[in-house]
C-alpha positions in Angstrom: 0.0 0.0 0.0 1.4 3.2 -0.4 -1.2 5.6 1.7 2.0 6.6 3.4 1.3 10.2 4.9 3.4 12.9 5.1 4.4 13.9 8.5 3.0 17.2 9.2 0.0 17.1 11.7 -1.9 19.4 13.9 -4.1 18.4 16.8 -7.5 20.7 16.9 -10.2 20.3 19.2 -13.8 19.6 17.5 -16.0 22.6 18.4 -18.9 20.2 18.2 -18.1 18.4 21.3 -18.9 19.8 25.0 -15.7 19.3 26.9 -13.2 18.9 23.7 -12.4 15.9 24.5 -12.8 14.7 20.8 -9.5 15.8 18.5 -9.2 16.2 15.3 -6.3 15.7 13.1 -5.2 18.0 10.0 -3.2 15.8 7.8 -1.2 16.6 4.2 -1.5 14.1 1.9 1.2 14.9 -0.8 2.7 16.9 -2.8 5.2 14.6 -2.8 3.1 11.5 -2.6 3.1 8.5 -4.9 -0.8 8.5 -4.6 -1.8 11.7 -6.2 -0.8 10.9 -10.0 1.6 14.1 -9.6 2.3 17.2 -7.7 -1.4 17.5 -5.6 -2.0 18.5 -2.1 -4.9 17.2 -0.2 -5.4 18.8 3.3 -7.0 15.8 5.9 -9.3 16.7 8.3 -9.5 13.0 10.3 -12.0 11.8 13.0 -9.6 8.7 13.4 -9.5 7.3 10.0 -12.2 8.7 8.8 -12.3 11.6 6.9 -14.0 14.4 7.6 -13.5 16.7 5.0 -11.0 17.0 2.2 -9.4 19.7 0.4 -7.5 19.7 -2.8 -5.2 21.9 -3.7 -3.6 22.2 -7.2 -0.7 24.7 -8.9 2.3 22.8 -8.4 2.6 21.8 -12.0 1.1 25.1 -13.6 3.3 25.8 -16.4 1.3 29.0 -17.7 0.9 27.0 -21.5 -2.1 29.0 -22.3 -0.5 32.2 -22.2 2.8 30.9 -23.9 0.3 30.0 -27.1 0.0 33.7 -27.1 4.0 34.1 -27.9 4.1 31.2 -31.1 2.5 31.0 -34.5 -0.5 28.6 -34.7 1.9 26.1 -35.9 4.4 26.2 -33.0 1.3 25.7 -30.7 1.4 22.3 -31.4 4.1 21.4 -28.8 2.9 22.9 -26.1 -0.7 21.5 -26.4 2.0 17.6 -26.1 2.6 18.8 -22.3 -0.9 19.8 -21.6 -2.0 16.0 -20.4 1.1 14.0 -21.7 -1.0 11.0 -21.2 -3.5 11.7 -24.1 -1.0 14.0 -26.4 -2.5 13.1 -29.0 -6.5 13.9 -28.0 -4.9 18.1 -27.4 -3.4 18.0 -30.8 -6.4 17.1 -32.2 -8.6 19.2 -30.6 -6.5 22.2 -31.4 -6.5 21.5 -34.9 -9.7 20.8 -35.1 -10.3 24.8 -33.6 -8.0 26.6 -35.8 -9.0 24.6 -39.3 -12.3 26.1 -38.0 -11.3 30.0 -38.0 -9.5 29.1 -41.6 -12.6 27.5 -42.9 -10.1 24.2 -44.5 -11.2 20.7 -44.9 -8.9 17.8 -43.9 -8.4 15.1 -46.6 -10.2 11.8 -45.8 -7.2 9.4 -44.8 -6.1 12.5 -42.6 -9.1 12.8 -40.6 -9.4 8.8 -40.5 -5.7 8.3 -39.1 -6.4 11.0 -36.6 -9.4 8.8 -35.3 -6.8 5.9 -35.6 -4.4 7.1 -33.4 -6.7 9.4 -30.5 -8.5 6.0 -30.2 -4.7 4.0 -29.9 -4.1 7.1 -27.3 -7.4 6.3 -25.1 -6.0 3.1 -24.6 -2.6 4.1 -24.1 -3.9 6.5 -21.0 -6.5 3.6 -19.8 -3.1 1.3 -19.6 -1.6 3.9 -17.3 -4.5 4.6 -15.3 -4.8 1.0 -14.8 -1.6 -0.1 -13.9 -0.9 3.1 -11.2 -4.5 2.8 -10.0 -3.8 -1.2 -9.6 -0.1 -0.3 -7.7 -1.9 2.1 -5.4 -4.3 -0.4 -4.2 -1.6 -3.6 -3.5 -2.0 -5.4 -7.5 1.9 -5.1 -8.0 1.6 -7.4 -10.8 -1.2 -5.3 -13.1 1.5 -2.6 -13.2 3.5 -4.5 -14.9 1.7 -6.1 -17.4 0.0 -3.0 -18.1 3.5 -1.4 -18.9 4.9 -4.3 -20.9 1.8 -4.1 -23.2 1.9 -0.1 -23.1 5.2 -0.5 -25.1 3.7 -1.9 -28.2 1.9 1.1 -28.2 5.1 3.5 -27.8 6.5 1.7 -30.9 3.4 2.4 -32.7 4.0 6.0 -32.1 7.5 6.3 -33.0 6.9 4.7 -35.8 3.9 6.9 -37.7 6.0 10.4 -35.4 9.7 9.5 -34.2 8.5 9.8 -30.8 7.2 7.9 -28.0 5.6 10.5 -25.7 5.6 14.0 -27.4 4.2 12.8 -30.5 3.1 16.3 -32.1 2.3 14.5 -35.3 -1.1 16.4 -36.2 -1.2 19.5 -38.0 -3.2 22.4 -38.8 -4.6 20.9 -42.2 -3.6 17.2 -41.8 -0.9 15.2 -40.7 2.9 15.9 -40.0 3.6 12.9 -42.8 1.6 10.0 -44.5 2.0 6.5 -42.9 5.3 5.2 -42.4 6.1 1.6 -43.9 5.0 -0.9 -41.6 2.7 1.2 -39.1 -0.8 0.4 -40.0 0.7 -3.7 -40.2 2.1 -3.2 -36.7 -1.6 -1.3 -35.5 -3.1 -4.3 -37.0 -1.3 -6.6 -35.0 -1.9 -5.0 -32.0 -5.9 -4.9 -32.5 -5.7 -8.7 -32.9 -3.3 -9.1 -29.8 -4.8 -6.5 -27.6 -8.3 -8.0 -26.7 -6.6 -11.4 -24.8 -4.7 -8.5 -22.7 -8.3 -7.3 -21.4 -9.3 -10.9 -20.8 -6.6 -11.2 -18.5 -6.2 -7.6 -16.9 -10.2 -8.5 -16.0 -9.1 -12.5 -15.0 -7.2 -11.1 -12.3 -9.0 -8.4 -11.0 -12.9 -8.6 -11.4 -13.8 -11.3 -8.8 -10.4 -10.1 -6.5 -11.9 -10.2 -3.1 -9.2 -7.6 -2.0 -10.2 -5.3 -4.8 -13.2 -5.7 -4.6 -12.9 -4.8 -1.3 -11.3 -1.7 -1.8 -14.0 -0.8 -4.8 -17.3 -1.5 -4.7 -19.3 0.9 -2.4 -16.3 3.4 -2.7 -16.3 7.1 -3.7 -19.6 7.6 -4.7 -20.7 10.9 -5.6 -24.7 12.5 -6.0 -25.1 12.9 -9.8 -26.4 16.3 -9.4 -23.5 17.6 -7.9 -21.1 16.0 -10.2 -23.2 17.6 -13.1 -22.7 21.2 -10.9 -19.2 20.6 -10.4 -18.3 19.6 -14.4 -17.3 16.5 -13.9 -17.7 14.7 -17.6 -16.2 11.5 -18.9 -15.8 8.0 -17.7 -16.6 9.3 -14.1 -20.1 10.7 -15.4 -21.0 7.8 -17.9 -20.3 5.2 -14.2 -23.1 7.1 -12.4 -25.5 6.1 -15.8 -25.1 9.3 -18.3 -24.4 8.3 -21.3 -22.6 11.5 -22.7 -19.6 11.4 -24.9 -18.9 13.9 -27.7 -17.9 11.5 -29.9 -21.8 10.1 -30.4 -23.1 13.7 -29.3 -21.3 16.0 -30.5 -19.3 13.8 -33.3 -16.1 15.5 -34.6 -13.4 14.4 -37.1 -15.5 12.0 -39.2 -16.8 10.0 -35.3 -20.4 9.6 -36.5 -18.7 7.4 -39.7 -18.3 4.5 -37.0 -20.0 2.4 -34.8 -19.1 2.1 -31.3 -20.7 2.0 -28.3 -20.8 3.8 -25.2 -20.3 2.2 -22.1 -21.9 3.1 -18.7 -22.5 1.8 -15.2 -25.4 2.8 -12.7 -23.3 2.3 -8.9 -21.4 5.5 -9.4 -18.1 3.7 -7.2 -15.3 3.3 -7.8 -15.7 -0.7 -9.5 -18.3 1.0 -11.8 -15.3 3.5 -13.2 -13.5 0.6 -13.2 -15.7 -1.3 -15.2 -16.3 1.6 -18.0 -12.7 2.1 -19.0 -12.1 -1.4 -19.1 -15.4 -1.8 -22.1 -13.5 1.9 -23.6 -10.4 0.0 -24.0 -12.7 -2.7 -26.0 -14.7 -0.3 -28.3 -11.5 1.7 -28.9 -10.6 -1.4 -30.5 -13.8 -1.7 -32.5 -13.3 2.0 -34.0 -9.5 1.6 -34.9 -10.7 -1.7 -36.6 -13.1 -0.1 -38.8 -10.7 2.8 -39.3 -8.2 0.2 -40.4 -10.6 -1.8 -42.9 -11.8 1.7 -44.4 -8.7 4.0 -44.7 -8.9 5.9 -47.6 -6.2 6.6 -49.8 -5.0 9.8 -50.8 -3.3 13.2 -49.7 -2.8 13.6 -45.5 -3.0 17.2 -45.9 -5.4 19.9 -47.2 -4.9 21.8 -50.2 -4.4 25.1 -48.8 -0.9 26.5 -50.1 -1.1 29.4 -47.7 -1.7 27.3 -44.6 0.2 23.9 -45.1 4.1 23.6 -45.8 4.5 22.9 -49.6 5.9 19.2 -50.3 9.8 19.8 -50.2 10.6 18.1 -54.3 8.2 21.2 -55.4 9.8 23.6 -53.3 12.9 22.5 -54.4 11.6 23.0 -57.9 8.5 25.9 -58.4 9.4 29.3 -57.1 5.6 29.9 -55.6 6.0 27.0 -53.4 9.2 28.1 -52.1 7.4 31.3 -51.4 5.1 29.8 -49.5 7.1 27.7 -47.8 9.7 30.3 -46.9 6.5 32.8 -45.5 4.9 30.1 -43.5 7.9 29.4 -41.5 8.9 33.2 -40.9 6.0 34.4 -40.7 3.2 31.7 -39.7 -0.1 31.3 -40.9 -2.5 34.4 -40.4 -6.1 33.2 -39.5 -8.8 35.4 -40.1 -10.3 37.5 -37.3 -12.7 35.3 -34.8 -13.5 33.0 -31.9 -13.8 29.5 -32.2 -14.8 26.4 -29.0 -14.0 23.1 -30.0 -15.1 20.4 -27.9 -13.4 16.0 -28.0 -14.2 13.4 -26.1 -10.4 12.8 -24.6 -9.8 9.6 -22.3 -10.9 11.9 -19.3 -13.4 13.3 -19.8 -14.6 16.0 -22.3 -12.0 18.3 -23.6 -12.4 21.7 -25.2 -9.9 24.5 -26.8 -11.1 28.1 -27.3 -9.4 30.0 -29.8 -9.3 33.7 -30.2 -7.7 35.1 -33.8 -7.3 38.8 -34.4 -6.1 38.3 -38.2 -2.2 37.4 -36.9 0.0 34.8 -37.1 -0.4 34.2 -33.4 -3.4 33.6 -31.4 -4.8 36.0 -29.5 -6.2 33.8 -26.7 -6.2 30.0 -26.3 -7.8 28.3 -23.4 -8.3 24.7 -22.5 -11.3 23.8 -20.7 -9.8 20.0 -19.7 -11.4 17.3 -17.8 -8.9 16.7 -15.0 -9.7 20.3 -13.7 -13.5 19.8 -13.8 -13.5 16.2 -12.3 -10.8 16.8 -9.5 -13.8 19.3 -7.9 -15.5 16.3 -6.9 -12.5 14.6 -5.0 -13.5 15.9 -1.8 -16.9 15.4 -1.5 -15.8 11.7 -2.7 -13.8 11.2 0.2 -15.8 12.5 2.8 -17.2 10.1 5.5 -14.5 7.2 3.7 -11.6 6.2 5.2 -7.8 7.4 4.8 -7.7 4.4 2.4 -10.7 5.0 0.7 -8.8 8.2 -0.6 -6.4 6.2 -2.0 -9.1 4.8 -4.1 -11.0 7.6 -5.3 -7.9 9.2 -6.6 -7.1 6.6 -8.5 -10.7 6.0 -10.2 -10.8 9.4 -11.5 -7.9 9.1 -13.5 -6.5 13.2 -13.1 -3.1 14.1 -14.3 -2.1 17.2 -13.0 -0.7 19.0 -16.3 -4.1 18.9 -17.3 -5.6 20.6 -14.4 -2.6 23.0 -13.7 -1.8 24.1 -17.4 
């Protein structure tokens, strides 16, 4: 277990009790704590073990990235949106593309938009795998952690090979794709979809009927539905309490309503019921990269808009317009037209959203992410009050937060 606490403690009398006899206890759990998926404070008040009220209290990861879109072109963006949740890289990309080819009004070539869905579907899994493993670890599975990571690296080679990178893919772009498949990639995806399913089998083997996870599960965290919907709380947390909400059937985006999938929810709002959702994602992420596979369409990976996309380098080489454009675009940037712009995916956390402010630059004027980890940590501390110190352990771990994404 690794509820370890950090030492600093502070004895207060309850005001409740008539001689103040009854002390309470004013804990810190974290920063520095393996539990909290990151830099995250959470002041304990404790009645014993049981906790009385919970605080959390982010910023220790804040790396001011919204403001720093305001200093690079719309192109250089890209990077930063990486570091935003490095856990889903791929899902910011994409929904920051998605915003800006908006404002310039440019449609994204069919194989484009379909390998996007390819990989933001391999990059739900990819985060599910982490969650799973560290949310297993915190709660005694030892073992999970590892198998989650040794099948986590077939999907790191996946990613190196369609970007050259493992983590920090940046391999969207405003009007397409950085490049067009590399040799081997979708063969490798492929093999992975055929492999991948046996992995849930046994992830689930080992974990469903545990009675010490169960334990430590079922009855755990719940929340009332109303206040999550108050507090923002979206994504696999909301669809476990019975909403089926997820932007990808509601609000499709980037060519989602062209595939069938369904969308898994759970009534017990616990911790089990999380749980159980992200285990069926993992499953009809499979089913969509399947059909994106079998239907990939052929042709360009980027939009023909000379002004906006990078000229192929054998005509640059060779026609003096496209080395114009090419030499413009990378001094200069691309200037969007004047306007506002909210674009809303459905990342592995939860619903994601990027507004995007252009006043006719070649930098934005504002960008601001609206992301999921921010929204749903608001709930942690009525989720842990009345639970045990334990039980905190557990709720942390169900909702799946990463701290760049709420600190930004």
């Amino acid at each position: 277990m690794s509820e370890t606490l950090t030492p600093t403690a502070t004895l207060e009398p309850d005001p409740s009790s008539e001689v103040g006899s009854t002390r309470r206890m004013t804990l810190n759990m974290g920063p520095q704590h393996p539990s909290t998926h990151g830099v995250l404070r959470i002041v304990l008040e404790l009645d014993g073990e049981t906790v009385v009220r919970a605080q959390p209290e982010i910023g220790f990861l804040h790396t001011g990235i919204e403001k720093q879109c305001e200093t690079k072109t719309y192109q250089q963006v890209i990077p930063l949106t990486d570091r935003v949740d490095y856990l889903a890289n791929l899902s910011n990309n994409l929904c920051y593309c998605l915003a800006v080819e908006k404002l310039l009004g440019i449609e994204v070539p069919p194989r484009a938009v379909w390998t996007r869905v390819l990989l933001t579907e391999l990059t739900r899994i990819n985060s599910h795998l982490v969650w799973l493993g560290t949310h297993a670890l915190d709660l005694g599975a030892m073992s999970m952690f590892f198998y989650c990571t040794r099948d986590r690296e077939e999907l790191l080679k996946i990613f190196e090979m369609f970007s050259g990178q493992r983590l920090m893919t940046s391999y969207f772009r405003i009007g397409g794709l950085a490049l067009d498949h590399p040799r081997g990639g979708l063969a490798a995806t492929k093999k992975f979809i055929e492999m991948f399913p046996s992995k849930i089998d046994e992830y689930e083997t080992l974990l469903d009927n545990n009675p010490i996870w169960k334990n430590r599960t079922i009855g755990v965290g719940t929340v009332p539905v109303d206040t999550m919907l108050a507090m923002g709380v979206t994504g696999p947390m909301i669809r476990a309490a019975g909403i089926p909400w997820d932007a990808r059937k509601d609000e499709p985006y980037s060519g989602y309503q062209n595939f069938e999938f369904d969308v898994p929810t759970r009534t017990e709002n616990d911790v089990y019921a999380r749980y159980r959702v992200r285990m069926e994602e993992m499953r009809q992420s499979l089913r969509i990269m399947g059909q994106a596979l079998e239907g990939m369409p052929e042709g360009p990976v980027q939009a023909d808009a000379p002004k906006v996309v990078l000229p192929q380098r054998e005509k640059m080489k060779t026609q003096m317009e496209a080395l114009i454009y090419h030499f413009k675009i990378v001094t200069e940037g691309v200037r969007v037209p004047p306007g506002e712009v909210y674009q809303v995916i459905e990342s592995p956390r939860g619903e994601l959203g990027y507004y995007v402010v252009s006043d006719g630059t070649s930098k934005p004027f504002r960008v601001h992410m609206r992301t999921p980890s921010f929204g749903n940590i608001q709930a942690l501390g009525v989720m842990c009050e009345g639970g045990l110190i334990a039980d905190t352990i557990s709720c942390m771990g169900s909702m799946d937060f990463v701290l760049g994404d709420t600190d930004r």
